[in-house]
N, C-alpha and C positions, 0 to 999 in steps of 0.2 A: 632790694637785692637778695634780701636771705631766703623769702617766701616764693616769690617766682622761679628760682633756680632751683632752691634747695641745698645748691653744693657747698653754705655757707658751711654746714656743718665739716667739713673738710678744708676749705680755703675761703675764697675771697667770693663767690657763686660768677666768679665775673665770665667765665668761658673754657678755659685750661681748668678752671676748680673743677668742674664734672668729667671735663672731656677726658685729663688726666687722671681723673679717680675711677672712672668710669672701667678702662680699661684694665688697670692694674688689679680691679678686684674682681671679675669673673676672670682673668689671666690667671693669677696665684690658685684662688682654688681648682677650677679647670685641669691644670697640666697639674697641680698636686695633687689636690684629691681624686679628679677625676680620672687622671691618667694612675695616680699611685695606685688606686682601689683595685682596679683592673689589673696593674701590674702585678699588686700584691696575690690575687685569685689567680690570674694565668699562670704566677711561678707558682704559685702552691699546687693548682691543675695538675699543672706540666708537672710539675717535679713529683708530683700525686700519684700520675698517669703511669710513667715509665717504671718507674718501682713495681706494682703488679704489674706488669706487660712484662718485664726482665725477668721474673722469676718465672712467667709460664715457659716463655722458650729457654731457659735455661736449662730447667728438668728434662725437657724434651729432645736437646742436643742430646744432654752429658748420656739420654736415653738410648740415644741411636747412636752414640761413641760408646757405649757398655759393652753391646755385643762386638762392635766392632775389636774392640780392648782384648776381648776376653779371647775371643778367637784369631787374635795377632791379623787374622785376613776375613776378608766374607767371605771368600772363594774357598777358605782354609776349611771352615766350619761343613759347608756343602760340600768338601770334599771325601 
C-alpha cells in the first residue's frame, strides 16, 4: 500500500490520500506564490509606472498654465 501509491507519506495511500493531497498542494502554492509573485511585480510596475509618467505631464501643464497665469488671458498677451 505505501510503495504503489506513494501517498502513505501523507495518509493511508488508499485513494483520498493522494487525491486529496494532490490538489491542495500545487492549489496553495499556485494562487500564493504564483499569483502573489506577479501580484507583488505588477503593483510594484504599476505603482513604478505612473510615478514618472505623473511627473512628465505635470511640468508640462503647470507649463502651459505659466503663461496662461502670467498674462491673466492668452488673448490679453497677443493683445
Amino acid at each position: 500500500q505505501v510503495d504503489p501509491c506513494g501517498g502513505a507519506r501523507r495518509k493511508d495511500a488508499r485513494g483520498p490520500g493522494p487525491r486529496v493531497a494532490a490538489p491542495p498542494g500545487p492549489a496553495r502554492p499556485t494562487p500564493g506564490t504564483g499569483t502573489g509573485g506577479p501580484r507583488a511585480r505588477l503593483g510594484a510596475a504599476a505603482s513604478a509606472a505612473p510615478k514618472p509618467r505623473s511627473p512628465d505631464p505635470v511640468p508640462a501643464r503647470s507649463g502651459r498654465a505659466a503663461p496662461a497665469v502670467n498674462g491673466e488671458e492668452a488673448g490679453t498677451e497677443e493683445a
